[in-house]
C-alpha positions as CSV (number, residue, x, y, z in Angstrom):
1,X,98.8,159.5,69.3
2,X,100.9,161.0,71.7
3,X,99.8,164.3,71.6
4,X,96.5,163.1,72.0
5,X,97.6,160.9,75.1
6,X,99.4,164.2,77.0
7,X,96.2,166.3,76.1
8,X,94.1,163.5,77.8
9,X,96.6,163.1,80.6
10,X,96.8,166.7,80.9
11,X,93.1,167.3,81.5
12,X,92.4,164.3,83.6
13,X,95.4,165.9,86.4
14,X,93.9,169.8,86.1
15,X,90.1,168.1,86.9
16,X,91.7,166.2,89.8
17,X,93.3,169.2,91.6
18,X,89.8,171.3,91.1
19,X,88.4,170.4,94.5
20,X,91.4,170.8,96.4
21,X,91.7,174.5,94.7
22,X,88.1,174.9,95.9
23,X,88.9,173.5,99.1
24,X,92.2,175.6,99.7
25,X,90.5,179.2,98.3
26,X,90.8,181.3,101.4
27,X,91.9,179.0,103.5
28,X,95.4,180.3,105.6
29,X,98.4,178.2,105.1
30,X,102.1,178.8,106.9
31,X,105.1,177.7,105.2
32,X,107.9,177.4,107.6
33,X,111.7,176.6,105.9
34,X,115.4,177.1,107.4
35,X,118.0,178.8,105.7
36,X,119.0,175.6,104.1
37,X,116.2,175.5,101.9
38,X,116.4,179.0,100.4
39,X,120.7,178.4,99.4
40,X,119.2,175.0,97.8
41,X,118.9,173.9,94.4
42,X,115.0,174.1,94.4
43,X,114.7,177.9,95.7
44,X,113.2,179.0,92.8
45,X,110.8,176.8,92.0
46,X,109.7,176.7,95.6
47,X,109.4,180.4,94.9
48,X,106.9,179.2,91.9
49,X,104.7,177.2,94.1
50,X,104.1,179.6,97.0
51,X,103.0,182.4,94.3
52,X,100.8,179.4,92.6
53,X,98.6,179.2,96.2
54,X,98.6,182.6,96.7
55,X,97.1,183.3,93.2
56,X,94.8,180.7,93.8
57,X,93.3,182.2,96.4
58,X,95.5,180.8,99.6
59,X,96.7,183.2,102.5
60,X,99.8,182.8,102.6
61,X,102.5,183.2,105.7
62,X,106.7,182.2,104.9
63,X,108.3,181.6,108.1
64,X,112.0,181.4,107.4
65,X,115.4,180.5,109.1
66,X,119.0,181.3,108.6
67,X,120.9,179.0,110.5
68,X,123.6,178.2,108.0
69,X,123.5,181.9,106.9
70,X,124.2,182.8,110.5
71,X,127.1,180.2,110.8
72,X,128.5,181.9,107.9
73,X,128.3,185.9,109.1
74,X,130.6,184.4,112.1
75,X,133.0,182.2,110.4
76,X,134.0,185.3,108.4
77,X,134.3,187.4,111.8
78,X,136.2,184.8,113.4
79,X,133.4,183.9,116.0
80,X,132.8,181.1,118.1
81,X,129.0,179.3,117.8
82,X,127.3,177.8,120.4
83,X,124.1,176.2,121.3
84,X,122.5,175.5,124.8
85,X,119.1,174.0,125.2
86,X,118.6,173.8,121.7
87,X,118.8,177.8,121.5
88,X,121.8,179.7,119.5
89,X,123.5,181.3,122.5
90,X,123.3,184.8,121.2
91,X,125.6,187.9,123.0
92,X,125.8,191.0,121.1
93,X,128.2,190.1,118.3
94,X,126.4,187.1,117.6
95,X,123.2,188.9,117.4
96,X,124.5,191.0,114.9
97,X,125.4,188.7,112.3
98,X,121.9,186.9,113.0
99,X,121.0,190.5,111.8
100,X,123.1,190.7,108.7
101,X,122.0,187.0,108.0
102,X,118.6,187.1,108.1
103,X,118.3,190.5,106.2
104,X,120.3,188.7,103.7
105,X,117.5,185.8,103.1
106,X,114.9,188.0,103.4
107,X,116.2,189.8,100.5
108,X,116.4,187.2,98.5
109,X,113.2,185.5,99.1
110,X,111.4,189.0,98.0
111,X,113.7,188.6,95.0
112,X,112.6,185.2,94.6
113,X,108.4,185.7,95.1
114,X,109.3,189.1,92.5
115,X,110.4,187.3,89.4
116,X,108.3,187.8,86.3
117,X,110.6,186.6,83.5
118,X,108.2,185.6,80.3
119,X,107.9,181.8,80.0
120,X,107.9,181.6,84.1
121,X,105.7,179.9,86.2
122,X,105.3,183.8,88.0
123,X,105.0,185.5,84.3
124,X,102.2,188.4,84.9
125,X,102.3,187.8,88.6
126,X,101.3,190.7,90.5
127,X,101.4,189.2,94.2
128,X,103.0,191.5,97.1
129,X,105.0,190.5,99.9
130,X,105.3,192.2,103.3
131,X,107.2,192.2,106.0
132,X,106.9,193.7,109.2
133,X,106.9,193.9,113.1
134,X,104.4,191.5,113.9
135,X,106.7,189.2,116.3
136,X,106.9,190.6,119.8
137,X,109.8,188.5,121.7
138,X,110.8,188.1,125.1
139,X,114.5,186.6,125.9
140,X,114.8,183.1,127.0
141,X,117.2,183.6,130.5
142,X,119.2,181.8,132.1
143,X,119.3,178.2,131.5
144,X,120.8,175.8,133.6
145,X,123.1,178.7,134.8
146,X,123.7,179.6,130.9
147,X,122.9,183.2,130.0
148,X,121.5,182.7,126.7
149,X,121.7,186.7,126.4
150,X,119.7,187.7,122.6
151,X,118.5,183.8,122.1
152,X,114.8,184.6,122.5
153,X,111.2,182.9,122.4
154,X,107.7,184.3,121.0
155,X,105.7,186.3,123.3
156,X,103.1,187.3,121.0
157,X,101.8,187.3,117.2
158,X,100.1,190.6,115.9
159,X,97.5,188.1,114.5
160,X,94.9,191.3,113.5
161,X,98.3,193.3,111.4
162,X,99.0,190.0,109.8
163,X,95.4,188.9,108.7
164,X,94.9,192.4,107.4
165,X,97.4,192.1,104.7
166,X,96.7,188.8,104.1
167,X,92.9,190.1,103.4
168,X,94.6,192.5,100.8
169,X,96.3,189.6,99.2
170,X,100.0,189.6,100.1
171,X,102.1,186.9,101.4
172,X,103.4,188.0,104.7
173,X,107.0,187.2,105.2
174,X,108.1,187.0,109.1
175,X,111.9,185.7,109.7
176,X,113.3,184.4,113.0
177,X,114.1,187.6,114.6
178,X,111.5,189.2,117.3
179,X,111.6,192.9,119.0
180,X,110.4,193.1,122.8
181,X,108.4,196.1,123.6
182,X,112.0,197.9,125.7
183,X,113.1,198.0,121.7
184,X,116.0,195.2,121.8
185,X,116.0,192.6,119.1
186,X,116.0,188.9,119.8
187,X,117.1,185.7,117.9
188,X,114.3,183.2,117.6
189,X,113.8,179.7,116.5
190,X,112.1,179.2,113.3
191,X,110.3,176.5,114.3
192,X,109.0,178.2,117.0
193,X,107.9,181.1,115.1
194,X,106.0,178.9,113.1
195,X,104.6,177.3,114.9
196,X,103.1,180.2,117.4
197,X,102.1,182.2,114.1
198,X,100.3,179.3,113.1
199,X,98.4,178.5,116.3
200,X,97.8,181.7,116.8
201,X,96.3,182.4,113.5
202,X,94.2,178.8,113.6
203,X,95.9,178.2,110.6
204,X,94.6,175.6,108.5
205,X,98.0,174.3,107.4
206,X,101.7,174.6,109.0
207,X,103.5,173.0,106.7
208,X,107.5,172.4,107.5
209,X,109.8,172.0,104.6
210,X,112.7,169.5,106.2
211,X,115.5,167.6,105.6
212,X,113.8,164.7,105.2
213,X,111.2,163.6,102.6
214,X,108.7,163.0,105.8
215,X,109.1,161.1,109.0
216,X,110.3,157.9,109.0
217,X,110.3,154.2,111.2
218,X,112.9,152.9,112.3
219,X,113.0,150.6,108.6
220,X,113.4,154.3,107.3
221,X,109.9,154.1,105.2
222,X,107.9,156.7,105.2
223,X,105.4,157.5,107.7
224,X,102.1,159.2,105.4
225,X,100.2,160.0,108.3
226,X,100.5,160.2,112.4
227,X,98.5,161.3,115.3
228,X,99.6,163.6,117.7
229,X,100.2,160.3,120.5
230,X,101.6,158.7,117.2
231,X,104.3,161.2,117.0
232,X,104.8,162.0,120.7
233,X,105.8,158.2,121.2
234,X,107.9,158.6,118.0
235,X,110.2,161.4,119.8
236,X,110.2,159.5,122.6
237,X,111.5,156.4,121.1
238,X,113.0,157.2,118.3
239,X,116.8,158.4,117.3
240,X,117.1,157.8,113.7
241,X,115.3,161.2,113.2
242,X,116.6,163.4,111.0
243,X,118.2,166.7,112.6
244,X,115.3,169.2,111.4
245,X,112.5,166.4,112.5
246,X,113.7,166.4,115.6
247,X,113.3,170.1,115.6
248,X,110.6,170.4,114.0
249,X,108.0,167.1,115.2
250,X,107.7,168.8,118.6
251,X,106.4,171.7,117.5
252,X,104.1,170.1,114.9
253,X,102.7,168.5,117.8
254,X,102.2,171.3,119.9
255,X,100.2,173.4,116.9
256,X,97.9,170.3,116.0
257,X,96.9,170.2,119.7
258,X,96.6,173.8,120.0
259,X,93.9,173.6,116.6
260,X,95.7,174.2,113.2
261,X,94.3,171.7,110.8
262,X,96.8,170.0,109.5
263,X,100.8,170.0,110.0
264,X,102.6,168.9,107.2
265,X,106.7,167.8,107.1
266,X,107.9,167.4,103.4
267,X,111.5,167.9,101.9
268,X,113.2,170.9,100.5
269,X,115.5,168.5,98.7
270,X,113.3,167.5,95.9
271,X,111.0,169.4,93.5
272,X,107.3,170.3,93.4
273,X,106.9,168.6,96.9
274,X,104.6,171.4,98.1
275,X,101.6,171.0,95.1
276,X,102.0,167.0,94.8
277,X,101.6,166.9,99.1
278,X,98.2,169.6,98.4
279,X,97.1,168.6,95.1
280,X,97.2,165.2,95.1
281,X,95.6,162.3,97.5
282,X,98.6,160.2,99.3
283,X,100.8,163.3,99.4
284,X,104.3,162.5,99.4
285,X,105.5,163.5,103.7
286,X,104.2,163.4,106.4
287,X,100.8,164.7,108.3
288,X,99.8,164.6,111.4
289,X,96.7,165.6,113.1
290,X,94.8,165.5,116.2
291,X,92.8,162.9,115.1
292,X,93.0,159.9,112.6
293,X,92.1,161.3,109.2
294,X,90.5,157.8,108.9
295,X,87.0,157.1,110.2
296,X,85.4,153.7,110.3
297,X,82.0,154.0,110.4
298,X,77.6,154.1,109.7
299,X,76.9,156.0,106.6
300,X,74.5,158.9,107.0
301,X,72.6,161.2,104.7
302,X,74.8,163.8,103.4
303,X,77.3,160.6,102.6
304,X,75.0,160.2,99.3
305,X,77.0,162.2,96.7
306,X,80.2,160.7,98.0
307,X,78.6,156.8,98.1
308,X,77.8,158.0,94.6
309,X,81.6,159.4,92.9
310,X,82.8,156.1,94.6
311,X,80.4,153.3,92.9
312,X,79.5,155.0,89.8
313,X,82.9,153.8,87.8
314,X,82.5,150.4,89.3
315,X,79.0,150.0,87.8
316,X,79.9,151.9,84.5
317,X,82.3,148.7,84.5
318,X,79.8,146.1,85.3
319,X,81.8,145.5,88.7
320,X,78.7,146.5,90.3
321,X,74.7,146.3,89.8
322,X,73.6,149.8,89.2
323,X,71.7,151.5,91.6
324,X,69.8,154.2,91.4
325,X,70.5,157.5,93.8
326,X,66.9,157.4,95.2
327,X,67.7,153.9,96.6
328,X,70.5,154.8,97.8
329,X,68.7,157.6,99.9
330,X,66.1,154.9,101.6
331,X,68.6,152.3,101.9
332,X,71.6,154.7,103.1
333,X,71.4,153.0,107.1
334,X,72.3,149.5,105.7
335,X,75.9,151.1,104.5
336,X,79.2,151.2,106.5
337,X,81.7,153.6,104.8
338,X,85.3,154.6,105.4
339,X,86.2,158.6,104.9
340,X,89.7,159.9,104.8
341,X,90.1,163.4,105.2
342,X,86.8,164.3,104.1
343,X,86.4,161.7,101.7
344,X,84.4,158.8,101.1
345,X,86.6,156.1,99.7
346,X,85.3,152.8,100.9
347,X,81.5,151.4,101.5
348,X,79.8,148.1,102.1
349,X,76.3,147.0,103.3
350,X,74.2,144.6,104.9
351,X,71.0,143.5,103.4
352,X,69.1,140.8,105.8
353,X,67.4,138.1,104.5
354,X,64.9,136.2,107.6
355,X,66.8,136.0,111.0
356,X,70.0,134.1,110.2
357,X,71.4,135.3,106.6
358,X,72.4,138.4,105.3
359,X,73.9,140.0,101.9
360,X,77.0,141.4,102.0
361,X,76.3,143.9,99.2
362,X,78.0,146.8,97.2
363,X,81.7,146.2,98.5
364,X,83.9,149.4,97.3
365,X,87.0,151.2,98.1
366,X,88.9,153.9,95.7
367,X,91.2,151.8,93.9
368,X,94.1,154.8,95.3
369,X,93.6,152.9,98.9
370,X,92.8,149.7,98.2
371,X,96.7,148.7,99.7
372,X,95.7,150.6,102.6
373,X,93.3,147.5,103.8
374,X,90.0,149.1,103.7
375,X,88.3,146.1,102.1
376,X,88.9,144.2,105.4
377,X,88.0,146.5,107.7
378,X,84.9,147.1,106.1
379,X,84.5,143.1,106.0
380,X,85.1,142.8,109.4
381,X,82.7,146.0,110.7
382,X,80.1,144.6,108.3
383,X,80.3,141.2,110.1
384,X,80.4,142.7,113.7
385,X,76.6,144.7,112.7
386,X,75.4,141.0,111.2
387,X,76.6,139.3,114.5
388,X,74.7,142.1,116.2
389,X,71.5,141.3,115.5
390,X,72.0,137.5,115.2
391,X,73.0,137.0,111.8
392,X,74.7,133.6,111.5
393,X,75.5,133.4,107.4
394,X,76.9,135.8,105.2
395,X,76.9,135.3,101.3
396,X,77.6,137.8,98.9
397,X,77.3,137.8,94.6
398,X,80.6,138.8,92.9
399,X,82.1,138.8,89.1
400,X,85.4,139.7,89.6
401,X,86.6,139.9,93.3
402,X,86.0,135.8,93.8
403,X,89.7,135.1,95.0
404,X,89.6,137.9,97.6
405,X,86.5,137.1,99.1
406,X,87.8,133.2,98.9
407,X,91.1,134.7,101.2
408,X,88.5,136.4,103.6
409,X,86.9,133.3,104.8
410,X,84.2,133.0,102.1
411,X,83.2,129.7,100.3
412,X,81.8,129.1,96.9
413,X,78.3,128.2,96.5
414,X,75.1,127.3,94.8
415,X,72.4,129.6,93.6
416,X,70.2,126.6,95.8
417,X,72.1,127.8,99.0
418,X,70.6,131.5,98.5
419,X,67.5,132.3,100.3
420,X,64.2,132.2,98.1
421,X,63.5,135.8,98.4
422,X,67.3,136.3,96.5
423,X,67.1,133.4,94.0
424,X,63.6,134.4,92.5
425,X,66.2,137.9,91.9
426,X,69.2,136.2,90.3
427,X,70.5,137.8,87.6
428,X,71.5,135.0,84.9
429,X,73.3,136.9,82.5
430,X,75.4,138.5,84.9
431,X,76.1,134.9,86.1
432,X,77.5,136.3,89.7
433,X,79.6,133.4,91.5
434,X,78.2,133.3,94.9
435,X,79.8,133.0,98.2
436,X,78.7,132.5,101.7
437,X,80.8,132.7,105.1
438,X,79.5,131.3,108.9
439,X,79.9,133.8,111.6
């Protein structure tokens, strides 16, 4: 019995990450993590994960940091560390340990993306990784009368050398070191770097492994999803931030409004956060986008094969009164639907009945965000179209849903109360309670 259960569970979760492995096939994703991430405990099997997209068809970019390596190439020469601006003030010496540092993680990332050990997650893996001169930098200055020397800032992304190996299939691997065309090296920000590699790639994903599982209110729960205004007034306001966050928000900002899809902020400090934020629907960080990922609104045509995948289970269960896809098609303008990111996973619709009463019909919302309060959004859009065109009474049928419609203003009622056209229609068997509400 339990064998059978884990086979069932097993095939229900590989069906349910097929459309985000159709979705994702070709797509271009950066990955941007410090130096933090690659010394922690879940290096390797981040290492699994970002071979997993690549062999599924994702163009991959790592973007990676050093920081803590860095602090460690000058404790060992005995040399001071200092920070102006939010830039590493970098003179010669320190430049050359940012050297030896990032070298260092470079290596062992490639060591990392190269394992092939039978009984891995990267057994028979045949995935490349390049690196290369595809950073040009440019120094910062002078800063508020600080020289910040080798502390430098992007100045441009070989975006045609990078999408040329990613067309051959290898994950590109840029660090946060840059070379200016005079020939002198320059110590970048990560964040930076990813976040001009992304925008000028278009990427469709910069995704930010942090310190953090996500960004978090001021109660310290997580945030799933934010606007670009959203998360300006959060660095504004906020200070409970974690250290990375507020390193990292800004620039996740600044690529959503300069056209990458999607920026994502997850945590380094737990395992398999990169496939459960990409395979599966809540995620488990943060994203943020230029616009809400939510969208109230009229259904239209194409909405018909999503209308469908969300009512079918419902009237499978007897939740719902079949209806057939044809009607669907003709009746399509009486709907309201809800879409989040791309999906269809709420519906309603209006059905008038004379001049003053209406059916509120065909009430649905995927039971993964039905805590988001779909249901009374849809309610409430669905009464704002009735008041529209004069509609005083709503009433609705319903076998299961009786207590939340009696907490949304409905009362119950009599199958006398319905208008004639809808009793001579009453279904007895189903013996629907029916409920009515005045606008």
């Amino acid at each position: 019995m339990y064998d059978a259960l884990s086979a069932s569970q097993f095939t229900s979760l590989f069906r349910s990450v097929a459309p985000y492995i159709n979705l994702f096939r070709g797509k271009t994703f950066v990955i941007a993590f410090g130096g933090k991430a690659i010394s922690g405990t879940f290096a390797h099997t981040l290492a699994y994960d970002a071979n997993l997209l690549a062999a599924l068809g994702v163009r991959l970019v790592l973007v990676h940091g050093a920081r803590p390596q860095i602090e460690e190439e000058l404790r060992e020469k005995g040399l001071e560390s200092r920070f102006h601006a939010g830039y590493r003030v970098t003179d010669a010496a320190t430049l050359e340990c940012a050297i030896d540092a990032v070298g260092s993680v470079y290596l062992e990332i490639e060591a990392l993306l190269s394992q092939g050990l039978p009984d891995t997650p990267m057994a028979n893996s045949t995935i490349r990784v390049v690196t290369g001169n595809f950073i040009t930098a440019k120094p910062v200055g002078v800063i508020d009368g600080v020289d910040m020397q080798y502390a430098g800032t992007v100045r441009k992304i070989d975006t045609d050398g990078i999408r040329a190996q990613l067309g051959l299939g290898n994950i590109v691997i840029l660090s946060c070191l840059g070379s200016s065309p005079t020939g002198e090296s320059f110590n970048l920000a990560m964040e930076e770097v990813a976040e001009s590699t992304a925008t000028a790639l278009r990427a469709d994903k910069l995704i930010f492994l942090t310190d953090s599982p996500g960004v978090t209110g001021a109660d310290g729960k997580l945030i799933d999803e934010l606007t670009v205004d959203a998360a300006e007034r959060l660095i504004r306001e906020s200070d409970w931030l974690s250290h990375d966050l507020k390193r990292y928000l800004p620039c996740a900002v600044r690529a959503s409004r300069s056209g990458v899809g999607r920026v994502h902020l997850i945590s380094y400090n737990e395992d398999g956060t990169l496939l459960l934020e990409l395979f599966s629907r809540d995620g488990v960080g943060t994203i943020v986008t230029r616009e809400s990922l939510e969208i109230l609104r009229d259904a239209r045509a194409d909405d018909i094969g999503g209308l469908v995948a969300l009512i079918q289970p419902l009237e499978e269960s007897g939740t719902l009164v079949r209806r057939a896809r044809e009607l669907l098609e003709r009746e399509i303008t009486r709907f309201s639907v809800v879409e989040h990111d791309g999906m269809i996973v709420g519906c309603a619709a209006l059905y008038p009945y004379g001049n003053e009463q209406a059916e509120l019909a065909c009430v649905a919302v995927h039971p993964q965000y039905r805590r988001w309060g779909y249901g009374e959004r849809l309610l409430k859009r669905i009464e704002t179209r009735a008041r529209a065109v004069g509609i005083r009474q709503l009433f609705l049928l319903t076998t299961v849903t009786a207590h939340w419609f009696r907490e949304q203003g409905f009362s119950e009622k009599t199958l006398s109360d319905l208008p004639e056209e809808k009793r001579l229609v009453y279904n007895l068997q189903r013996r629907s309670k029916i409920f009515a509400k005045t606008l």
